[in-house]
N, C-alpha and C positions, 0 to 999 in steps of 0.2 A: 548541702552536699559536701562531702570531707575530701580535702585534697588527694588521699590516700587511696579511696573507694574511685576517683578517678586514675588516678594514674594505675590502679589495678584494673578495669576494664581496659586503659588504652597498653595496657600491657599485655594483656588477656587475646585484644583485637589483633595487632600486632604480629604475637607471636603466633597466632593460626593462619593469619594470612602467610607468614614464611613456611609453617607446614606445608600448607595446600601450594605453595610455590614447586615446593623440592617435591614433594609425591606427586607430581607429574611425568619423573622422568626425566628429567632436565640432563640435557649430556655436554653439558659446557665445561666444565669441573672434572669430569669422571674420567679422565686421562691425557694423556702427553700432550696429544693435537688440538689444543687451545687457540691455534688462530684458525681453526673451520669456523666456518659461518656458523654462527650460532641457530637455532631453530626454535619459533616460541609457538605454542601452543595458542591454539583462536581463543579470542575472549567473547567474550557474548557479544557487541557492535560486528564483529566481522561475523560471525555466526547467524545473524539475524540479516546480515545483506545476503550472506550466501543463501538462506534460505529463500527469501524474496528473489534471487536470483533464478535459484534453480526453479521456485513456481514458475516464473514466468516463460527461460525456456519450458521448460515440457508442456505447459498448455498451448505454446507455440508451437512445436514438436508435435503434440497429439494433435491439434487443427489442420496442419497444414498435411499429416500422415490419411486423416480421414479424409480431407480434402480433395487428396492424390486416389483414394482407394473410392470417394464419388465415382470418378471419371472411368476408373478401370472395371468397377462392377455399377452398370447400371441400374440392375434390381433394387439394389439400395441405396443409390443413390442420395434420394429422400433422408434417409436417417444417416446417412455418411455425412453428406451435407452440414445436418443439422448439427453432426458432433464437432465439424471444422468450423462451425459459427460458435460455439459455445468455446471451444478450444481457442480460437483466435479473441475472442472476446477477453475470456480470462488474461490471457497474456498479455492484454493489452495494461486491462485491468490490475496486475500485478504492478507491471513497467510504470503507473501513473502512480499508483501509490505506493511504493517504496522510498526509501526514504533518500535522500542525497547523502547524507553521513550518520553514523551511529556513533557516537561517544559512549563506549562501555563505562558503567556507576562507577566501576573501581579507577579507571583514572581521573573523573571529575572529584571522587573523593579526596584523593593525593592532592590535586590544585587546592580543591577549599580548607585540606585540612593546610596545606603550606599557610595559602593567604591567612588562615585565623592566626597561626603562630607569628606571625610576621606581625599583624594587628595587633596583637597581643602585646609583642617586645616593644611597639611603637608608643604604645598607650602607657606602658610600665616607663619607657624611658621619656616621656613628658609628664609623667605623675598621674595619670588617669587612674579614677577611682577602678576599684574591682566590680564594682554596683555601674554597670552599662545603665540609660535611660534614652528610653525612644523619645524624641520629643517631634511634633506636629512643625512642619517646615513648608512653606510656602514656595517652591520650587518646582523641578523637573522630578525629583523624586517627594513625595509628601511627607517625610519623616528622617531624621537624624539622629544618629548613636552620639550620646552627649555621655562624654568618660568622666570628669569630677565636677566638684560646687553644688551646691545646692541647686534643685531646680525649680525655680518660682512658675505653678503651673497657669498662670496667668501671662504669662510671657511665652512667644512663639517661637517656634527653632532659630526664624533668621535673629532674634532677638540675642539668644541665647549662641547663637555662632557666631556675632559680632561684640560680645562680650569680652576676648580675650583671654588673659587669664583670669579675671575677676569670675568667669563662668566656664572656665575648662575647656578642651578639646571636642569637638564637634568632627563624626566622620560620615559616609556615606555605606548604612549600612548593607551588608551583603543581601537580604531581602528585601531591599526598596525597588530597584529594577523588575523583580519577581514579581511585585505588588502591584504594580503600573502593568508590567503583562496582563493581570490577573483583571485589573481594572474594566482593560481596554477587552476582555472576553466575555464579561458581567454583565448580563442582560436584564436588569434589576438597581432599584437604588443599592447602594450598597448598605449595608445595615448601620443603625447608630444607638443600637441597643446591645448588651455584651452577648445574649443570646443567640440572637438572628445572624451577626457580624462574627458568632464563633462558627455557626455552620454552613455560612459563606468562604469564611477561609480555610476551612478542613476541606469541605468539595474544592475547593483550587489545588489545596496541595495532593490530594488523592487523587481526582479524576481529570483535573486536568495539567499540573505538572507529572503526576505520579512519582513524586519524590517520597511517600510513606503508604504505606501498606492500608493503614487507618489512623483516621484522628477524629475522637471525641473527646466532644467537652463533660468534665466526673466532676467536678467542684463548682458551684459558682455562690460567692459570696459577695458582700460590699465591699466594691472595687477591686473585686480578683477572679480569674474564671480561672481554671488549669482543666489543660488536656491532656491528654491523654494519645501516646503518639507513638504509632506500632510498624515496626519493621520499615524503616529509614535508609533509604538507598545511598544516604549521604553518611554513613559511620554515625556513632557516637555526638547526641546531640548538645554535650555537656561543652564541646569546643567557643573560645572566643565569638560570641556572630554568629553563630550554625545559621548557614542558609534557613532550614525549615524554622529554627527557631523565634530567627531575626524577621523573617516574614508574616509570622502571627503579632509579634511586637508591633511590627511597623501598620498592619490592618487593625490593630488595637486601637495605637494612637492617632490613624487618619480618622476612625470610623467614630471614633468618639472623641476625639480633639480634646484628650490630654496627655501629658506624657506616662508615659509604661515603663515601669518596671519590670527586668524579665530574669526569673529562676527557673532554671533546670535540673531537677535532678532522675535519678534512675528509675523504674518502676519495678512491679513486681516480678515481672519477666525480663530475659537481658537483652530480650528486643525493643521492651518498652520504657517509655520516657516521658516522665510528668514536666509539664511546660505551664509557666505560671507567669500570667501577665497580673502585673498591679499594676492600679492609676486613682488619683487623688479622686474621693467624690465630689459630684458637683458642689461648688460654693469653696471650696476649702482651696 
């Protein structure tokens, strides 16, 4: 992927996000009285409580209305009754499953795109290769972002992280946590085949993080699978670490215990993004 072809997406992404900023309306700018409280428009996390909120009142609302209208007409009673149980039920029902907080996608985006930049500048200013490698670690997380040196795939992450300089910088990458969630959900060995352990990690990142839209696996070859990865609620997967990215790498390397190589580039659509894990075949 050409440095170029990226910084024109993240220039691309960018500048429509400050479109869709200013064509809201924004009246912060738009004359003299600049120190009025500013006013922002709901983002989809507060939009989604409000609606869980509002179900709950009105099924509240319409139970306890038919409830009231039981007692005052007795004829129907019966079916007034039954709508104040179904109304108070829902409500309830709402109130338990809502959520405690919503973090709308666009500001978790903002965090992971800072922290990769920051990752980034870290790794550049210790000499870290541009070639990342997940390697297998024996730890709280299963797998480690190892930035330069050769990586001897016989040798284990803590191996390789007590190396020094002689074997490079070792970090904690941003989908090793993700993976350990995804673990502890997995009702199932987890796979140690590229095929079975590709469609265990795509059902985690779609149905139960829901951080991409779809992922399938389109390529698989010796010691390489690429996916195939649609509509990513985390921007642009081409970043230092991408969450989604780093989480297939890091399920790569636990699942098959060796270290992975991870390219990303764009696909045919400018939603979609080919994710390519490599890893030594066995013996070598």
């Amino acid at each position: 992927m050409s440095a170029d072809n990226t910084k024109n997406r993240a220039t691309a992404t960018e500048t429509a996000t400050e479109h869709g900023d200013d064509a809201g309306g924004d009246d912060r700018s738009s004359g003299p009285d600049r120190e009025e409280r500013p006013r922002y428009r709901p983002r989809d996390g507060r939009s989604l409580e409000s609606r869980y909120r509002r179900t709950m009142l009105g099924s509240l609302a319409l139970g306890a209305l038919a409830a009231l209208g039981g007692f005052a007409v007795p004829d129907a009673r019966r079916i007034l009754f039954a709508f104040a149980g179904t109304g108070l039920f829902g409500g309830l029902l709402a109130y338990s499953l809502s959520p405690t907080a919503v973090v709308p996608a666009a500001v978790t985006d903002r965090v992971s795109t800072a922290t990769a930049e920051n990752q980034r500048a870290v790794a550049d200013a210790v000499g870290g290769s541009r070639d990342p490698v997940y390697v297998p670690h024996d730890g709280a997380v299963p797998a480690r972002l190892h930035l330069s040196g050769p990586v001897d795939s016989t040798r284990s992450g803590d191996a390789l992280a007590r190396g020094g300089d002689e074997t490079g910088t070792t970090l904690e990458p941003s989908g090793g946590r993700l993976f350990c969630d995804f673990e502890r959900e997995l009702h199932e060995e987890l796979g140690s085949a590229p095929r079975p352990l590709a469609a265990q990690l795509a059902a985690g990142l779609v149905d139960l993080f829901e951080l991409a839209r779809a992922v399938e696996p389109s390529e698989v070859g010796d010691g390489s699978l690429t996916l195939t990865v649609s509509g990513s609620v985390l921007g642009d997967l081409d970043r230092f670490d991408h969450p989604v990215a780093s989480f297939l790498a890091v399920g790569f390397a636990t699942g098959l215990d060796r270290p992975v190589r991870l390219e990303v580039a764009p696909g045919s659509d400018e939603t979609e993004w080919l994710v390519t894990c490599r890893w030594p075949p066995q013996g070598e």
